[in-house]
C-alpha positions in Angstrom: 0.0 0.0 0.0 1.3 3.5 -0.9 2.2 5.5 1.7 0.3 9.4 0.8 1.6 12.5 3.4 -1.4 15.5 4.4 -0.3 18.6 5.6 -2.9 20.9 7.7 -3.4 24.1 6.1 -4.2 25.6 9.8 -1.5 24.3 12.0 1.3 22.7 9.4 1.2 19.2 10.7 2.2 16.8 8.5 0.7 13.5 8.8 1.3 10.2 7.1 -1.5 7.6 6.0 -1.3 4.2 4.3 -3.9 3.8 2.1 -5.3 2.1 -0.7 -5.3 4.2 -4.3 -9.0 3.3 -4.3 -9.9 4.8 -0.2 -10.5 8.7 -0.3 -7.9 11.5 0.4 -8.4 12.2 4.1 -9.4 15.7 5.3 -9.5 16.5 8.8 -6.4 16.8 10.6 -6.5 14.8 13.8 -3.9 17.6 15.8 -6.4 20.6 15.4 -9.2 19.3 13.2 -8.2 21.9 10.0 -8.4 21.2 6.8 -6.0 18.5 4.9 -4.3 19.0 1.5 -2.4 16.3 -0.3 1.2 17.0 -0.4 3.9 15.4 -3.1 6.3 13.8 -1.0 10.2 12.4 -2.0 9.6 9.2 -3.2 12.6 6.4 -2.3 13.5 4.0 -5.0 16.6 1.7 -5.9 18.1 1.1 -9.0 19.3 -2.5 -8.9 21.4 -4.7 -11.5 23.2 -4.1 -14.6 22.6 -1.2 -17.2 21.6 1.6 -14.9 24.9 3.5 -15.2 27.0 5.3 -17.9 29.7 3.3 -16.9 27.7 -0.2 -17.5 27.4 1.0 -21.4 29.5 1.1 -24.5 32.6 -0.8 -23.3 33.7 -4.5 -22.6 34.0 -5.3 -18.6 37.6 -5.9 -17.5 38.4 -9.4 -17.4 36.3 -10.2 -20.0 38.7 -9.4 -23.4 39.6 -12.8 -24.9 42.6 -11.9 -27.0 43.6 -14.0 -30.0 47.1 -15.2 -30.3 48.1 -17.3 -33.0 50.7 -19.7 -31.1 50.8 -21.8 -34.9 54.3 -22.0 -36.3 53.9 -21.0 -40.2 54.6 -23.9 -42.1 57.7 -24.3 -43.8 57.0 -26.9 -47.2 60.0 -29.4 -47.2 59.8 -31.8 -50.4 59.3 -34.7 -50.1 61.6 -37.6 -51.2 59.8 -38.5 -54.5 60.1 -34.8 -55.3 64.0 -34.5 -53.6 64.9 -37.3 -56.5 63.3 -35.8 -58.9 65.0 -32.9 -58.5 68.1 -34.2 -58.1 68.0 -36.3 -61.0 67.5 -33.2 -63.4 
């Protein structure tokens, strides 16, 4: 249930009241029985997980960078010993 706030426009109380979005506004102030208004109050929320913050945008996460390293020799062709007599035999 939301929490709504009232201050009394006679003596500046402020009161709090959970209520249903449904139940009616209240409008007597139970301090000095003036009038209640509906007041917008600071509302408390949390952003939680990934995506909320510049820094979780446009870049890779550290740790996560797979390089590629070729560790393959380059082949070097060595004939073989049909084509070695061939060769030789020309």
């Amino acid at each position: 249930m939301p929490v709504y706030e009232y201050q009394c426009t006679v003596c500046g109380q402020v009161e709090e009241a959970f209520q249903k979005i449904s139940e009616p506004p209240l409008e007597i102030c139970s301090h000095c029985q003036g009038h209640l208004k509906k007041i917008i109050s600071q509302s408390t929320f949390h952003l939680k997980g990934s995506g909320w913050y510049v820094t979780d945008y446009g870049g890779k996460k550290a740790g996560t960078e797979t390089k590629k390293k070729s560790s393959a020799k380059p082949i070097e062709q060595t004939k073989t010993t049909s084509e070695k007599s061939s060769d030789s035999a020309k």
